[in-house]
C-alpha positions, 0 to 999 in steps of 0.5 A, spaced: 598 472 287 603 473 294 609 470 292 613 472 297 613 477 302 617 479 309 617 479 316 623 484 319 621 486 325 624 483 333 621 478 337 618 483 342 615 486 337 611 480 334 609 479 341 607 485 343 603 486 337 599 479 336 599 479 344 601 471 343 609 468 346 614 465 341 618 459 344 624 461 339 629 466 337 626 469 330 631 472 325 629 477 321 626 476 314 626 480 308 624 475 302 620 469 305 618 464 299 614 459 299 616 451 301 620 456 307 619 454 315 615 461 318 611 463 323 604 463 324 598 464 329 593 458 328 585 459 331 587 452 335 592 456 338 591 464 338 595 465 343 602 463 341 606 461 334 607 456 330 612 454 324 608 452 318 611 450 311 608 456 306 605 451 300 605 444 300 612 441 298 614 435 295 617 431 300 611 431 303 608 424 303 606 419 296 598 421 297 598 429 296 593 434 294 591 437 288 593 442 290 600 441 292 604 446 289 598 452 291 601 457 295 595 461 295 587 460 295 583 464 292 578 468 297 573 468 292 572 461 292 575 459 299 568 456 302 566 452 295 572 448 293 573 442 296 580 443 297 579 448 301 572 449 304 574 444 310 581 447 312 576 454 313 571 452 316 576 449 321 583 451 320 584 458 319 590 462 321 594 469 321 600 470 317 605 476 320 608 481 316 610 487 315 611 488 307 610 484 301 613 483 294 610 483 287 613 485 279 610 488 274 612 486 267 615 491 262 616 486 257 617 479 254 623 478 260 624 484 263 620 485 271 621 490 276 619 488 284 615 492 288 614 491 295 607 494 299 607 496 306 602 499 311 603 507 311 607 506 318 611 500 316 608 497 322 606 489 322 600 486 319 597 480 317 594 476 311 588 471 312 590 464 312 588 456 312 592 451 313 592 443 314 596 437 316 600 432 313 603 425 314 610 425 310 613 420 307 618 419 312 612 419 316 613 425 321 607 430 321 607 436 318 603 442 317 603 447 312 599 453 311 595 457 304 595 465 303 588 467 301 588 472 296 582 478 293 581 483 288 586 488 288 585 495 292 587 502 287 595 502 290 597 494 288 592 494 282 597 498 278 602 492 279 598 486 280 591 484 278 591 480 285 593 482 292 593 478 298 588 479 305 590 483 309 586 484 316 586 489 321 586 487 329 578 486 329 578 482 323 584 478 327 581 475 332 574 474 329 579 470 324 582 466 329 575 465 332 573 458 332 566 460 332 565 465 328 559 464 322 561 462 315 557 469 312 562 474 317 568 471 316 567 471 307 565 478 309 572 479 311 576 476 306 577 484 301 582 489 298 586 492 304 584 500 304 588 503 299 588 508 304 593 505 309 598 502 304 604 504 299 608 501 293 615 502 291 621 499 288 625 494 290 632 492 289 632 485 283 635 482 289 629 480 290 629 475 285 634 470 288 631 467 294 638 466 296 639 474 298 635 475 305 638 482 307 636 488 309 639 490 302 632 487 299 627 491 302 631 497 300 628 502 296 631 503 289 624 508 287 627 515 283 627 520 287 624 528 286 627 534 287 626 535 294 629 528 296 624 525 297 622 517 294 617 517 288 612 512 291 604 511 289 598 509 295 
């Protein structure tokens, strides 16, 4: 699963990248967690952000899904369940980031955070879908799923799932409202192991709370020649 990841670059940088306009300043986020407001580009508006709910909270509404509490979507299965396959179909979208978080379990009650990037440390995005509900106060409210797969060589030493990653090609095609079921299902796999790494990351991790630069640092043992132990 992806259960938490992070956005820290600046707004032009977003911009520039994804070749679309944010309306509202952006602050950086190094642990963005689900139920949190976060942007997002949706294939009925490829050209701009959106803020969308990750996961579907509790406040929204008495007649939620069965999936309420899902943050994720299995990309395997995403065209076949019935709480998903309309959303891809008809409602895709792209989720920035530029890292994200995973723990891998060394005992009973003891986990280590590891947090995977691009080699470059440069933006990406994960393939996502999302949907519209009516609150219980009656206000709209949009939400959004990240699709997961099989994990690449590099994250499946933590994790036995990953999230999709696409590159800028498979970006546009993901937004294309157009695009064939067949092509958009051949998109949805393990990111180059290639192109990404893993390392340790401070417990700060851990609390939601802690959103700083201090949460991405890297806390992997270092070798003889000052460099950081890391694996991809």
């Amino acid at each position: 699963m992806c259960g938490r990841y992070s956005l820290s670059k600046s707004k032009e940088e977003l911009e520039e990248r994804f070749k679309a306009e944010m309306l509202t300043d952006l602050k950086p986020r190094y642990n963005i967690a689900p139920t949190q407001l976060v942007p997002v580009i949706t294939s009925q508006s490829p050209k701009g952000f959106s803020y969308f709910y990750w996961g579907i909270t509790p406040e929204f509404g008495k007649n939620r899904p069965v999936a309420q509490k899902l943050i994720n979507a299995k990309a395997e299965t995403v065209n076949e369940k019935i709480s998903f396959k309309t959303a891809f179909r008809q409602r895709r979208c792209i989720i920035p980031a530029d890292g994200f978080y995973e723990w891998k379990r060394l005992g009973k009650k003891t986990s280590v955070p590891y947090r995977f990037t691009l080699r470059e440390d440069e933006l990406f995005s994960f393939a996502g879908i999302w949907e519209e509900y009516e609150s219980a106060n009656g206000e709209t409210q949009h939400t959004f799923l990240i699709l997961t797969t099989s994990p690449n060589s590099v994250v499946s030493e933590i994790h036995d799932r990953m999230p999709v990653i696409l590159d800028r090609d498979a970006e546009k095609k993901w937004l294309d409202s157009y695009a064939a079921e067949e092509e958009l299902l051949t998109m949805l796999k393990p990111y180059s192991a290639d192109s990404m790494l893993g390392f340790t990351v401070s417990p700060l991790v851990n609390s939601v709370q802690n959103d700083s630069p201090a949460v991405i640092r890297k806390t992997s043992p270092m070798d003889q020649h000052g460099n950081y132990t890391l694996f991809g």
